[in-house]
C-alpha positions in Angstrom: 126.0 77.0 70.2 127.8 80.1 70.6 127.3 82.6 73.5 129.0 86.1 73.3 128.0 87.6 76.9 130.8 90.5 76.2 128.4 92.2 73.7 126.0 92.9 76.1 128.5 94.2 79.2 127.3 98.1 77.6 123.4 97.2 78.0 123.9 96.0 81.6 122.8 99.2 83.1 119.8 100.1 80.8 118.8 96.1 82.4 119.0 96.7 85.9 117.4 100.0 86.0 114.5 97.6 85.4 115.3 96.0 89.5 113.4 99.3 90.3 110.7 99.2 87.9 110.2 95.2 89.0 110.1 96.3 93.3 107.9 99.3 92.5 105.2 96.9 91.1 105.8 94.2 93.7 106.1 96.1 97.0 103.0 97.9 95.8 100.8 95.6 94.8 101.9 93.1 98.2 100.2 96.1 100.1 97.5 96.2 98.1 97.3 91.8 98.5 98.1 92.5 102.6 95.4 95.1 103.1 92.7 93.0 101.1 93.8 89.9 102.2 93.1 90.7 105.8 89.9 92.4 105.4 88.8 89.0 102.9 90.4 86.8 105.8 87.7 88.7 108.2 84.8 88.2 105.7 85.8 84.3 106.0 85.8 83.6 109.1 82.6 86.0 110.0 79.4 85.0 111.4 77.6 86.3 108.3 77.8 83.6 105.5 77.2 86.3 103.1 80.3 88.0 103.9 81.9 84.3 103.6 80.6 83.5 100.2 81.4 87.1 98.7 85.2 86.1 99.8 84.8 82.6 98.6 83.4 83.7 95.2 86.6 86.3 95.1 88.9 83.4 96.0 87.8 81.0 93.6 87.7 83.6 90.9 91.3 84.7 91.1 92.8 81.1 92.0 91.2 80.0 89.3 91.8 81.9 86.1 95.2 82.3 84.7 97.2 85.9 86.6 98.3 86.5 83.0 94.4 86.6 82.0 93.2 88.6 84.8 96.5 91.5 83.9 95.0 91.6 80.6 91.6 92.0 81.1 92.0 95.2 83.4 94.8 96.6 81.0 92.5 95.9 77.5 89.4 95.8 79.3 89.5 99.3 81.0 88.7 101.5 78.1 85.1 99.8 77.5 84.6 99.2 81.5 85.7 102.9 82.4 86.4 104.8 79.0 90.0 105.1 79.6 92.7 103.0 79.3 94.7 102.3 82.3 98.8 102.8 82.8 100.5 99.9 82.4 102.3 99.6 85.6 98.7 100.5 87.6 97.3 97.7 85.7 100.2 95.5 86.9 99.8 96.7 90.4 96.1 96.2 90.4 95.8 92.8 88.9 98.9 91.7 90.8 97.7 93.2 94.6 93.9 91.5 93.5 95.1 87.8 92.7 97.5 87.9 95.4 94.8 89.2 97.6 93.0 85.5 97.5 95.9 83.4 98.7 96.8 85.9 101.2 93.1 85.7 102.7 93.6 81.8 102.9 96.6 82.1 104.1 95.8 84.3 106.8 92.2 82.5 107.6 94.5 79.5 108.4 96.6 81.6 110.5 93.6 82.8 112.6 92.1 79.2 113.1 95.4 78.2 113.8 95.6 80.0 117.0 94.6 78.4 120.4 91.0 79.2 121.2 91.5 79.8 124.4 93.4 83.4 123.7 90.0 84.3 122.4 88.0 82.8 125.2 90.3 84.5 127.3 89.7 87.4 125.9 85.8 87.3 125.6 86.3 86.8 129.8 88.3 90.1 130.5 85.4 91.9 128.3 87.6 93.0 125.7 85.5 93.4 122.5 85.8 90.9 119.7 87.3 94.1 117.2 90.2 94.5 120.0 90.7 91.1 120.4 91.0 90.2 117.0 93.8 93.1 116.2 95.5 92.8 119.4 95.7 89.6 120.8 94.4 87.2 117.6 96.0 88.9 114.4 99.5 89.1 115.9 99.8 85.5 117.3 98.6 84.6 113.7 101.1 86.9 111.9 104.0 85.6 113.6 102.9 81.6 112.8 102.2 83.0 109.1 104.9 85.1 108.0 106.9 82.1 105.8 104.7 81.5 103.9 103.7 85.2 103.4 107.4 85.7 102.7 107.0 82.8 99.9 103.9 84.6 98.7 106.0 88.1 98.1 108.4 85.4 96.5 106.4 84.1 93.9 104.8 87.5 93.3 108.4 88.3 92.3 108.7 85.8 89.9 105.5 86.1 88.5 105.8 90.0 87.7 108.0 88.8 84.8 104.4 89.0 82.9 104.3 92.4 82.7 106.2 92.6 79.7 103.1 91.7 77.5 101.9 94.7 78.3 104.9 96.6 77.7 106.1 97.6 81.6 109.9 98.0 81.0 110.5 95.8 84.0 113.8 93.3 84.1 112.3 91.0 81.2 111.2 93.9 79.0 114.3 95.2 79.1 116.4 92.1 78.2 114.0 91.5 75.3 114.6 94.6 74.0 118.4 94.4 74.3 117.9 91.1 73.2 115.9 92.7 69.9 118.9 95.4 69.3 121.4 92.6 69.2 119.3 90.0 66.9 120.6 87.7 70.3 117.9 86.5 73.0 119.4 83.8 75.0 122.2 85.5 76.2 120.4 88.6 77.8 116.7 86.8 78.8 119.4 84.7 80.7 120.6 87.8 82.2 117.2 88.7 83.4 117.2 85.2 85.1 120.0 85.3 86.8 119.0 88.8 88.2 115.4 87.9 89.0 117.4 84.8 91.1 119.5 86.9 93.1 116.2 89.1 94.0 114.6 85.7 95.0 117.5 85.0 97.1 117.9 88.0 99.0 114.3 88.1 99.3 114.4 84.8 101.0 117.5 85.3 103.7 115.6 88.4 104.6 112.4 86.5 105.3 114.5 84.2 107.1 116.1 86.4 109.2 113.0 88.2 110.5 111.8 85.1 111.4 114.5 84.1 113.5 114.1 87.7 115.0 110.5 86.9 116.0 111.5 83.7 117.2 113.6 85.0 119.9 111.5 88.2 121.0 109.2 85.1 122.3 
């Protein structure tokens, strides 16, 4: 086997630029998995089981198809659904923030019920609403008990986003295959794109770790 990393030293640059393209998607479509995760975590734990089977039936949906399915369905799907065909990187953002959205709400349900009843009892005896409660006193406490494995979640989404190249995002991968292509030599630039998509993991991961030491001592 012969490498030759040298030869690709000029296309460096045009690679990285795809970092941005990759964080765009990621950050954008965690919101997305945040915002809906909550608001699915709610519909779980609610006192209407029709609220709680909606959430189920969204949860066992995206757990249990393929994320690489579910990106190409809204990307070559939306032309007969809507009559347009969707941008690539809002496809990526939509079916990323959707499927992420269902292990968030689990992951944040377990947060909740993780929580010592009596904070809501407590609660419930000072008259503050059950709304209040939940956001002020509940959802915070929960949060805090929560965030590593959130922080894996964005970690995985990370990862995962490498997908996007089948539907032609010029993200990290995309880029390295088409470097890759230029130079009739994959291995050598897909292995690029590893290494860079490691780093991200990593400094993804001593962040997360060092705002939850920072959480740890404002207790």
């Amino acid at each position: 086997m012969n490498l030759d990393f040298q030869q690709f030293i000029p296309s460096l640059p045009y690679i990285l630029k795809g970092i941005g393209v990759t964080l765009q998607i990621v950050s954008m479509a965690g919101i997305l998995g945040f915002v809906l995760g909550i608001i699915l975590s709610f519909f779980k734990i609610s006192k209407f089981k029709f609220l709680g089977w909606i959430a189920d039936a969204y949860t066992s949906v995206f757990r249990g198809t393929p994320l690489v399915l579910q990106l190409m369905l809204i990307y070559y799907g939306s032309p007969q659904l809507i009559g347009y065909k969707i941008d690539p990187s809002t496809a990526a953002v939509l079916s990323f923030g959707l499927n992420s959205a269902a292990y968030i709400s689990e992951i944040i349900r377990a947060g909740i019920l993780a929580v010592d009843k009596g904070q809501s009892e407590a609660a419930m005896a000072l008259g503050i609403p059950y709304r209040p409660a939940m956001m002020d006193i509940i959802l915070p406490q929960a949060m805090k008990n929560i965030l590593p494995a959130l922080m894996n979640e964005f970690i995985t989404l990370t990862k995962e986003s490498a997908i996007v190249t089948v539907i032609g995002v010029t993200d990290v991968m995309r880029r390295a295959y088409i470097v890759g292509g230029e130079k009739f030599s994959y291995f050598e630039p897909i292995l690029i794109a590893g290494l860079i998509y490691y780093i991200m993991v990593m400094v993804l991961t001593v962040l997360g770790k060092g705002i939850e030491r920072r959480m740890r001592r404002s207790d």
